[in-house]
BAFIRO-858251 format. One record per residue: residue number from 1; residue in one letter; z, x, y of N, C-alpha, C in turn. Coordinates in steps of 0.001 Angstrom, whole numbers, plus 500000, padded with zeros to 6 digits. Layout:
N
+-----+------+--------+--------+--------+--------+--------+--------+--------+--------+--------+
: pos : code :    n.z :    n.x :    n.y :   ca.z :   ca.x :   ca.y :    c.z :    c.x :    c.y :
+-----+------+--------+--------+--------+--------+--------+--------+--------+--------+--------+
: NUM :    A :      Z :      X :      Y :      Z :      X :      Y :      Z :      X :      Y :
...
+-----+------+--------+--------+--------+--------+--------+--------+--------+--------+--------+
***
This chain:
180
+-----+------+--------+--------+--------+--------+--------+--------+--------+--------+--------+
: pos : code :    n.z :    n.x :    n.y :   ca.z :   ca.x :   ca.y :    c.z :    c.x :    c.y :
+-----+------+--------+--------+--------+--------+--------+--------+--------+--------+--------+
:   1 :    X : 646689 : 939979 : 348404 : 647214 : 941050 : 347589 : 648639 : 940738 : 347159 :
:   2 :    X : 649422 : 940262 : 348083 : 650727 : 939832 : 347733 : 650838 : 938852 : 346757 :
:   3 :    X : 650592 : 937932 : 347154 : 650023 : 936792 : 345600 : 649554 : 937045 : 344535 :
:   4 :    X : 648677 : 938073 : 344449 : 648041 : 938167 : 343205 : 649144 : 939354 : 342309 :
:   5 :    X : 650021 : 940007 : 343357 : 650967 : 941026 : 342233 : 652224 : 940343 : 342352 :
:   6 :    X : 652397 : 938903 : 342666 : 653299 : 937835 : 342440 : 653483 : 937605 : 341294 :
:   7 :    X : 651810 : 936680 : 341586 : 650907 : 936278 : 340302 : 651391 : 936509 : 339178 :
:   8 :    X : 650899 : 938112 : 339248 : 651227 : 938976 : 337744 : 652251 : 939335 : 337380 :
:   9 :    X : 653428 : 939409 : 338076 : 654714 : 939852 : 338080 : 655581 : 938380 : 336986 :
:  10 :    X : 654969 : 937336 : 337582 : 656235 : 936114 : 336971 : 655104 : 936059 : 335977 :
:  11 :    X : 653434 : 936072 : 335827 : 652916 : 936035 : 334562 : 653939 : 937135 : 333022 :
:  12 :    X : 653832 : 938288 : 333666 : 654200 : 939242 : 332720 : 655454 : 938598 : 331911 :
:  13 :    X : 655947 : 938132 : 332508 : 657721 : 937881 : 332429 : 658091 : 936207 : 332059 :
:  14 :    X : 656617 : 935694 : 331712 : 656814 : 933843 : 331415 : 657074 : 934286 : 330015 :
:  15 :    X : 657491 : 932595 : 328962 : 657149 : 932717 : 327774 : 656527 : 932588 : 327245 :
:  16 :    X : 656573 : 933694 : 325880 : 655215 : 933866 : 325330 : 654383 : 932303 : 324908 :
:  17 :    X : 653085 : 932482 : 324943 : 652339 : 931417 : 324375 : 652401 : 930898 : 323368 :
:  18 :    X : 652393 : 929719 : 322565 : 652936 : 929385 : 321316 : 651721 : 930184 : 320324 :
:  19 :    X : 652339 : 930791 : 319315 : 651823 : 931169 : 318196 : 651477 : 932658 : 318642 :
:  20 :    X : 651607 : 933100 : 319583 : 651798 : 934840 : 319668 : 653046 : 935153 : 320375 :
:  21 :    X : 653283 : 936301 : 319451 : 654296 : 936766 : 319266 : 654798 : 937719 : 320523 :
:  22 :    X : 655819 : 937168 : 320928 : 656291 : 938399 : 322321 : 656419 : 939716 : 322478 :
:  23 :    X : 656054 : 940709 : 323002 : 656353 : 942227 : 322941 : 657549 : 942215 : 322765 :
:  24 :    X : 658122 : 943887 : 322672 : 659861 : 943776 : 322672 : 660080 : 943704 : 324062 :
:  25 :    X : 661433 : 942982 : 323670 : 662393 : 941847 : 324734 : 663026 : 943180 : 325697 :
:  26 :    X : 662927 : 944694 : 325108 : 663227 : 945578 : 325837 : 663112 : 946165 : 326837 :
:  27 :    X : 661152 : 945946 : 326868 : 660086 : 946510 : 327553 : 660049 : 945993 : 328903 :
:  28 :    X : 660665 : 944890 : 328554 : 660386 : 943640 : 330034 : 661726 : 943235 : 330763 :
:  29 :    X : 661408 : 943407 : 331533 : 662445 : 943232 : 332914 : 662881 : 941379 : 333227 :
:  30 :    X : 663914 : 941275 : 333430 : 664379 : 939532 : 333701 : 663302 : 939412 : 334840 :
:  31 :    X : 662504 : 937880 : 334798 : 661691 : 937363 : 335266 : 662279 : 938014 : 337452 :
:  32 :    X : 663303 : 937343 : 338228 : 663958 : 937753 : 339280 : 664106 : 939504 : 339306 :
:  33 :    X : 663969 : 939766 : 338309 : 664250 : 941464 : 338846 : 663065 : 941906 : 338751 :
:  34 :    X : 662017 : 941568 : 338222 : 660218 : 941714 : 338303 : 659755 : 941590 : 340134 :
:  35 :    X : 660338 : 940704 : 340052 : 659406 : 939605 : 341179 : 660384 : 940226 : 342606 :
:  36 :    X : 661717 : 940659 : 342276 : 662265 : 941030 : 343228 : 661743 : 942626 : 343585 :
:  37 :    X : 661183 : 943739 : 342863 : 660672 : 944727 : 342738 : 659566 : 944985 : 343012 :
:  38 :    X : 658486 : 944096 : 342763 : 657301 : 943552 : 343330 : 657296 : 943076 : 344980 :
:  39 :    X : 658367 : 942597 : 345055 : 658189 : 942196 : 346849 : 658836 : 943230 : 347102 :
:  40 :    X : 659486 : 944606 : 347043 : 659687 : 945538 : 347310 : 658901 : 946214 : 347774 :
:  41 :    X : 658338 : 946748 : 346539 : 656999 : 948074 : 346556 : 656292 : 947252 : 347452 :
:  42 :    X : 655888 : 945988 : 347675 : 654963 : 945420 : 348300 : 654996 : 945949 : 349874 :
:  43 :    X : 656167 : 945521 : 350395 : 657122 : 945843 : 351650 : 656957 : 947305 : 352046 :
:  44 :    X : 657485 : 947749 : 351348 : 657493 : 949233 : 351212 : 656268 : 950088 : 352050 :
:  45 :    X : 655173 : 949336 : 350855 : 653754 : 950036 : 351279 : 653357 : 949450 : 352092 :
:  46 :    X : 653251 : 948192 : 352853 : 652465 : 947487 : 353967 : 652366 : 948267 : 354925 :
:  47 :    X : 653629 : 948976 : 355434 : 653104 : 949944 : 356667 : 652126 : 950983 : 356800 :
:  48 :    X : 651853 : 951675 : 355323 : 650903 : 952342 : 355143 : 649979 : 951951 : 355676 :
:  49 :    X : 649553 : 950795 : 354552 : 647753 : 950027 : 354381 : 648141 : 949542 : 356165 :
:  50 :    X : 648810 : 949257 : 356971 : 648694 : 948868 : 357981 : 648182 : 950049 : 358982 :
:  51 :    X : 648863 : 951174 : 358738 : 648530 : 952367 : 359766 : 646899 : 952322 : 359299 :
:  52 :    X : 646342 : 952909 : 357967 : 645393 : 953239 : 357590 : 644314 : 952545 : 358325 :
:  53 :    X : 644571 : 951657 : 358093 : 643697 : 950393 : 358538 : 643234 : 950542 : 360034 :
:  54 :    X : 644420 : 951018 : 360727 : 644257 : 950869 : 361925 : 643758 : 952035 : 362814 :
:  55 :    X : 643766 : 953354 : 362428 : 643279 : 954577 : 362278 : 642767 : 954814 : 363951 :
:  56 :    X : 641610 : 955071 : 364547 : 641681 : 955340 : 366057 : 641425 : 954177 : 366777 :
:  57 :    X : 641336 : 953435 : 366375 : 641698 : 951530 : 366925 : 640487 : 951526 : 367116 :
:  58 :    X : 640483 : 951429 : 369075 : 639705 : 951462 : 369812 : 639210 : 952732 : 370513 :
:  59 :    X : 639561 : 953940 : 369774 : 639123 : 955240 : 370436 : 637956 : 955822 : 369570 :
:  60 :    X : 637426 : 956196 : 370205 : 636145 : 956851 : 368786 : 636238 : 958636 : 369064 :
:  61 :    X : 636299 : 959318 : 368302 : 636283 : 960738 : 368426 : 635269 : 961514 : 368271 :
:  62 :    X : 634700 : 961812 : 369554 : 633603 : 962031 : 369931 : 633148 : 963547 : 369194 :
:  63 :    X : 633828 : 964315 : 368239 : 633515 : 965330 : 367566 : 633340 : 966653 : 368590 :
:  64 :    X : 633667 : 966476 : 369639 : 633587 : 967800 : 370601 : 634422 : 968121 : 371534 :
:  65 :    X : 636090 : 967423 : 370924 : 637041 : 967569 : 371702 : 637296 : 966278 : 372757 :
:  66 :    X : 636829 : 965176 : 372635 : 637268 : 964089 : 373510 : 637116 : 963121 : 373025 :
:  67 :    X : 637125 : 962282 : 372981 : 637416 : 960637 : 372606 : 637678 : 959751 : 374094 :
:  68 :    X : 637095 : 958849 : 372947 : 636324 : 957857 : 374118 : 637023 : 956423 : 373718 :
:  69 :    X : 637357 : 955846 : 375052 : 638032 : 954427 : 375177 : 636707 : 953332 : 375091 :
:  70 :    X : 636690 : 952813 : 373982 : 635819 : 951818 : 374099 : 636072 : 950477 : 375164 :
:  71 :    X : 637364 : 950093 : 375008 : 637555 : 949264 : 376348 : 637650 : 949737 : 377714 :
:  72 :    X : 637575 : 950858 : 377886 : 637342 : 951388 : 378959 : 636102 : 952252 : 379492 :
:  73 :    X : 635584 : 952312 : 378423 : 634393 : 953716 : 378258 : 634800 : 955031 : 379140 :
:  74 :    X : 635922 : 955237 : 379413 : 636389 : 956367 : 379409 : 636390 : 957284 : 378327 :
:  75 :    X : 636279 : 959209 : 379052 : 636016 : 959753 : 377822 : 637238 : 960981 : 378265 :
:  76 :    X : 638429 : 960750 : 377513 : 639608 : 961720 : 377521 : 639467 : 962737 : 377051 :
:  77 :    X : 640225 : 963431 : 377348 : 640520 : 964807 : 376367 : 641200 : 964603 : 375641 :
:  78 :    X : 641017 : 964972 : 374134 : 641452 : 964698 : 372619 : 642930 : 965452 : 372821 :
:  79 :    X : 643026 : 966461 : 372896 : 644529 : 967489 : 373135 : 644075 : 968642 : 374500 :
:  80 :    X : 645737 : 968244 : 374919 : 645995 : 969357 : 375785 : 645921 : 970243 : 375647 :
:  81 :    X : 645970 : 971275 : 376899 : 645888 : 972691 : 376110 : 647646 : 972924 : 375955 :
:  82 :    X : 648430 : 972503 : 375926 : 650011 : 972740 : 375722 : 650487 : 973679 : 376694 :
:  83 :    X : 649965 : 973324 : 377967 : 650537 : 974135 : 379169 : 651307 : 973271 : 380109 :
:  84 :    X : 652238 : 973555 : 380279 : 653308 : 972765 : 381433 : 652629 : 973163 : 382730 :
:  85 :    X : 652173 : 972315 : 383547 : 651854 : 972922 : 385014 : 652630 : 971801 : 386248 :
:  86 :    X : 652584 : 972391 : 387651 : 653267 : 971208 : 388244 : 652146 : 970709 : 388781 :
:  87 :    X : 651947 : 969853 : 389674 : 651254 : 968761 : 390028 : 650020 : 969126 : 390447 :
:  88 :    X : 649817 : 969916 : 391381 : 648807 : 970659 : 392035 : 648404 : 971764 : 391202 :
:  89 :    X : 648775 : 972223 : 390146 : 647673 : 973086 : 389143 : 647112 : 971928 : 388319 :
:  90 :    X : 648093 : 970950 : 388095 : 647281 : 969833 : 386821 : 646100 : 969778 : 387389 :
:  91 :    X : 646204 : 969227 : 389061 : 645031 : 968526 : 389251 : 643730 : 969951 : 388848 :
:  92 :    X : 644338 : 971215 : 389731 : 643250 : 971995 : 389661 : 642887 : 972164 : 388328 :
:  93 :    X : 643486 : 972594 : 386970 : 643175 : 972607 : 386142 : 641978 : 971404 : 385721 :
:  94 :    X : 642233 : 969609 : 385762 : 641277 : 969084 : 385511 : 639932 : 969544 : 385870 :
:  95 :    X : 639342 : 969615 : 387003 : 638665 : 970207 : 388115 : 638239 : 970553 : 387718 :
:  96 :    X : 638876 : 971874 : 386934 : 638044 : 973600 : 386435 : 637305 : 972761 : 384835 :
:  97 :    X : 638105 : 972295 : 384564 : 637624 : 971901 : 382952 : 636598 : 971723 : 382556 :
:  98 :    X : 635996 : 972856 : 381392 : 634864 : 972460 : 380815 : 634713 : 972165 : 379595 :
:  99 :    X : 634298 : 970644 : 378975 : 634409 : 970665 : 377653 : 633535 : 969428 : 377207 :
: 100 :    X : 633281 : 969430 : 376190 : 632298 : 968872 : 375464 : 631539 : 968695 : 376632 :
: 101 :    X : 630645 : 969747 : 377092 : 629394 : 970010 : 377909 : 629648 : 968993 : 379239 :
: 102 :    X : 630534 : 968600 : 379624 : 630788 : 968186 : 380754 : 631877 : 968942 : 381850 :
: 103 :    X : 632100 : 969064 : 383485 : 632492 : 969698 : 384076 : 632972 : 968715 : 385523 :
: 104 :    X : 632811 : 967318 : 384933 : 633378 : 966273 : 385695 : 634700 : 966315 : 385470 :
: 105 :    X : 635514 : 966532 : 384768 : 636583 : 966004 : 384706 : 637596 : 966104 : 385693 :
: 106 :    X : 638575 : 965186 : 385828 : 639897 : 964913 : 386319 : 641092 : 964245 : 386086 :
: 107 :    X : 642585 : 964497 : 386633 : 643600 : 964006 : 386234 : 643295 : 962597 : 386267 :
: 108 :    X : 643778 : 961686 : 385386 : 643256 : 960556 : 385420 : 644575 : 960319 : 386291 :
: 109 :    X : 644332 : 958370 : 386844 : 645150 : 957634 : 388243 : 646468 : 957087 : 386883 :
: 110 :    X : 647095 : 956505 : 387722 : 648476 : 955766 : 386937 : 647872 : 954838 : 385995 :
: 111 :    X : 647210 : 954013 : 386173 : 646978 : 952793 : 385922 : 645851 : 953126 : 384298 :
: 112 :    X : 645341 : 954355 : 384510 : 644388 : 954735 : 383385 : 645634 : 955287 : 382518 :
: 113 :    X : 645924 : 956309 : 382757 : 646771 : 956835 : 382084 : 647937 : 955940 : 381078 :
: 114 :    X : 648328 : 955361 : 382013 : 648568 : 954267 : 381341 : 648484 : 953487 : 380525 :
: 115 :    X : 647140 : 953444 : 380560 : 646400 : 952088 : 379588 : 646302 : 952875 : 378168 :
: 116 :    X : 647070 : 953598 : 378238 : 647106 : 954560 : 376733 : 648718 : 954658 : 376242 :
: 117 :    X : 648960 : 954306 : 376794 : 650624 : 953728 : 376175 : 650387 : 952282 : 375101 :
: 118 :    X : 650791 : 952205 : 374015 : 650946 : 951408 : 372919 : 652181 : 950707 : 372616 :
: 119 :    X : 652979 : 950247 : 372929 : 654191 : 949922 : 373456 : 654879 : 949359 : 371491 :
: 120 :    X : 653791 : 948814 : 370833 : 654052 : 948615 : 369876 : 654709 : 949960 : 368985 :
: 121 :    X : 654371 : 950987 : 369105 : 654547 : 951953 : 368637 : 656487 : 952574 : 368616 :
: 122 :    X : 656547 : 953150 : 367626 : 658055 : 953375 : 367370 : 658446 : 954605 : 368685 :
: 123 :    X : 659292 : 955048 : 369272 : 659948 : 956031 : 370052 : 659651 : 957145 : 369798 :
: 124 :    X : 659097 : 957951 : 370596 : 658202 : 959070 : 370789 : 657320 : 958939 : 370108 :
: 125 :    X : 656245 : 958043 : 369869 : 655313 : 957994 : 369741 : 654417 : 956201 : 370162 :
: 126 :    X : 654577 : 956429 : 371685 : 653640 : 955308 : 372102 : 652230 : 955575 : 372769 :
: 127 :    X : 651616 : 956316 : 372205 : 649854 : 956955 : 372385 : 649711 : 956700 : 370509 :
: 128 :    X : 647957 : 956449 : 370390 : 647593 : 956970 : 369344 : 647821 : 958166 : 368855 :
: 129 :    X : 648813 : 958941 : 367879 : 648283 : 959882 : 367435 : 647153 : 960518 : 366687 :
: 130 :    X : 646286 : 959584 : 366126 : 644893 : 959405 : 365719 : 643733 : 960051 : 366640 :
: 131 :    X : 644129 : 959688 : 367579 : 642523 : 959873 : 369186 : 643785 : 960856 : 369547 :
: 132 :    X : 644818 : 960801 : 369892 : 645047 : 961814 : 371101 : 646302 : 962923 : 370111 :
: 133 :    X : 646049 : 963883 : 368963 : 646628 : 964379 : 367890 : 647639 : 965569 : 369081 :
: 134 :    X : 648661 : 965667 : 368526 : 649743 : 966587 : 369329 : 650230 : 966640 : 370784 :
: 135 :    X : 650378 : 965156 : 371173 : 650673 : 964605 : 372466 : 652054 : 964586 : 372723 :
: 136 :    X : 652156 : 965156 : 374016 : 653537 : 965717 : 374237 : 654256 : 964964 : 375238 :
: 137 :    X : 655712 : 964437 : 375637 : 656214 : 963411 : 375903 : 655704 : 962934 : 377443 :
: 138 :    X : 655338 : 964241 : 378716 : 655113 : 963773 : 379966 : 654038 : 964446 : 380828 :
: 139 :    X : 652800 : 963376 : 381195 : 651918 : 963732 : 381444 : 651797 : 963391 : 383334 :
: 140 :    X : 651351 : 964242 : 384221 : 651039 : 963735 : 385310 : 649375 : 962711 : 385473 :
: 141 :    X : 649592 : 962041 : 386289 : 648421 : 961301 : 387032 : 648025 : 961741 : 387828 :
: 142 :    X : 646974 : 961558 : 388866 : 646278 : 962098 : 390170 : 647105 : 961306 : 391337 :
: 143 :    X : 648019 : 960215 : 390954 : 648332 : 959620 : 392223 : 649670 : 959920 : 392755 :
: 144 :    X : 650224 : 959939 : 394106 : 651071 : 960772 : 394873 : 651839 : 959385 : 394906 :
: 145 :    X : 653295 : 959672 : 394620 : 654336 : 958410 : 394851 : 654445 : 958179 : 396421 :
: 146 :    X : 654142 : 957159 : 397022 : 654453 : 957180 : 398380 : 655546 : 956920 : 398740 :
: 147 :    X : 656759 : 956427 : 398187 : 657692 : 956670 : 398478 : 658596 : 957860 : 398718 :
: 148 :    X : 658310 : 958439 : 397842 : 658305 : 960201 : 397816 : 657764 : 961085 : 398859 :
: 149 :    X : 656982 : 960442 : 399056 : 656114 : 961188 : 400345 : 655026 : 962136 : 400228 :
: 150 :    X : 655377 : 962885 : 400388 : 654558 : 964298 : 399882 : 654767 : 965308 : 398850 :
: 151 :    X : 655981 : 964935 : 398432 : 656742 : 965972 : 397675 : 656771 : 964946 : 396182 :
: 152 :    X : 656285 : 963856 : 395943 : 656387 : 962668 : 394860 : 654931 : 962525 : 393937 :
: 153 :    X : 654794 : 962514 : 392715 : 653453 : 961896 : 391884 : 653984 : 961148 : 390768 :
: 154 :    X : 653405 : 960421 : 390321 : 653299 : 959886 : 389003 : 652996 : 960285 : 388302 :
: 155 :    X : 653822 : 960277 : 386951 : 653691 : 960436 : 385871 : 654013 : 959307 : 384791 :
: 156 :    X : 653141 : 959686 : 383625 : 653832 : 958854 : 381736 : 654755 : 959603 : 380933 :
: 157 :    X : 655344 : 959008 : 380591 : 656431 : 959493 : 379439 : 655773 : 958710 : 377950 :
: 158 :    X : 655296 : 959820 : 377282 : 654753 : 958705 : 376043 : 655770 : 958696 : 374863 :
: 159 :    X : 656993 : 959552 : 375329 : 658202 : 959160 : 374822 : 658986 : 957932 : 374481 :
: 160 :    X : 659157 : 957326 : 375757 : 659350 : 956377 : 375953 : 658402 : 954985 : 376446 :
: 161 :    X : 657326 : 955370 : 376513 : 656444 : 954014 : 376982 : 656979 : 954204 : 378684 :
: 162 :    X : 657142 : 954674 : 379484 : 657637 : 954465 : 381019 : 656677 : 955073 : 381920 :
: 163 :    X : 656682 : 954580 : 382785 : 656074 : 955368 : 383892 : 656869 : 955748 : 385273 :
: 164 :    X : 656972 : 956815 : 385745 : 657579 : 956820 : 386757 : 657648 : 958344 : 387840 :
: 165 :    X : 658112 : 958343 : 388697 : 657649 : 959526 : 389326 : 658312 : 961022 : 389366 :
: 166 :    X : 657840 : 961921 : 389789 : 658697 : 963125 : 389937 : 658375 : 964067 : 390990 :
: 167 :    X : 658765 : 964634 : 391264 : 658648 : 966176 : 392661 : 657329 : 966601 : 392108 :
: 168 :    X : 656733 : 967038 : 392660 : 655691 : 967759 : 392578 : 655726 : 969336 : 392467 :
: 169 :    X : 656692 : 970037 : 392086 : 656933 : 970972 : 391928 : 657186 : 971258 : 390347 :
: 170 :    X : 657823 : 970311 : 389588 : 658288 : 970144 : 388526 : 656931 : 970018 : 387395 :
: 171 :    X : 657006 : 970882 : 386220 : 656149 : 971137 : 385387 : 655979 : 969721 : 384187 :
: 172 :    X : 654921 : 969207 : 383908 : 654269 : 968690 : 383169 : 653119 : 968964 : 382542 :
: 173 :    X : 652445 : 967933 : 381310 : 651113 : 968446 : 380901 : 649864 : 967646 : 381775 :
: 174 :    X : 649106 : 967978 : 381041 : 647798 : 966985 : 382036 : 646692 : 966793 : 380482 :
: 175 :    X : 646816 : 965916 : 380659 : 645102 : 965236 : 380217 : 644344 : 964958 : 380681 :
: 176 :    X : 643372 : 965308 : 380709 : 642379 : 965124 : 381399 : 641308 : 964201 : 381006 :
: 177 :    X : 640377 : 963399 : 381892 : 639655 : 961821 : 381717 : 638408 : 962512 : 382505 :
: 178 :    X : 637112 : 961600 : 382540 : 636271 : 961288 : 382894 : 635073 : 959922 : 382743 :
: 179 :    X : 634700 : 960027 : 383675 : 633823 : 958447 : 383433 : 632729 : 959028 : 382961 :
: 180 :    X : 632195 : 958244 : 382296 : 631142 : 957632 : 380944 : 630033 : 958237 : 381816 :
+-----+------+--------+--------+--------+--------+--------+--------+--------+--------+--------+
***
């Protein structure tokens, strides 16, 4: 694509062919300010056609509120319900959860949760927003920091791409996972 509106850019702007006559000299832009405008717009738009392209990657959206990790065949919950809870309601909340006709669910472990961080992605936004739409910066896991002791869990920041722990008293969201 880049080549071919190269192509046409220094075509438009060569000299005319012998024995036809050139448009006006007005209409047309110096050959370097064509070609420099052209790799512009080109630039410009790549990130688009790049997002587009790339749309729920590897997540497929299962049409009933969850989406599913094809490299994992895990099947998440699409959006939270936008409730801050601390550690021990997340979990209960997973637990209780009923949705797209399943009643398995649970807080997913570090290491899953995880595997949904995109690191490529610009600052506050390292999750798909595609598969996982209105994802909010810090989610708990099911696993208890042992250094912490009893009072410690893990959590993601999809703010920042990090993982790391907090009190168990302290409010976060939960997403909730289940196996295939």
């Amino acid at each position: 694509m880049l080549f071919a509106i190269y192509e046409y850019s220094a075509n438009i702007n060569s000299a005319p062919t012998e024995g036809l006559s050139r448009h006006n000299e007005k209409t047309h832009l110096p050959r370097g300010i064509m070609k420099r405008w052209m790799l512009i717009v080109t630039l410009a738009l790549a990130p688009l056609s790049i997002a587009a392209a790339e749309g729920l990657g590897a997540y497929q959206d299962n049409g009933n509120g969850s989406t599913t990790d094809s490299r994992t065949s895990l099947v998440w919950q699409r959006q939270d319900d936008a409730k801050e809870r601390d550690w021990k309601q997340a979990m209960q909340y997973c637990e209780a959860l009923t949705l797209a006709g399943s009643t398995d669910w649970r807080l997913p472990g570090k290491a899953e949760l995880s595997g949904l961080l995109e690191k490529k992605r610009a600052y506050n936004n390292n999750i798909n927003k595609e598969a996982f739409p209105n994802t909010k910066n810090w989610y708990w896991t099911q696993d208890p920091n042992n250094v912490a002791g009893a009072i410690g869990a893990w959590y993601v920041n999809f703010a920042d791409g990090s993982v790391y722990w907090d009190y168990q008293v302290y409010k976060h969201f939960a997403r909730c996972v289940r196996n295939p």
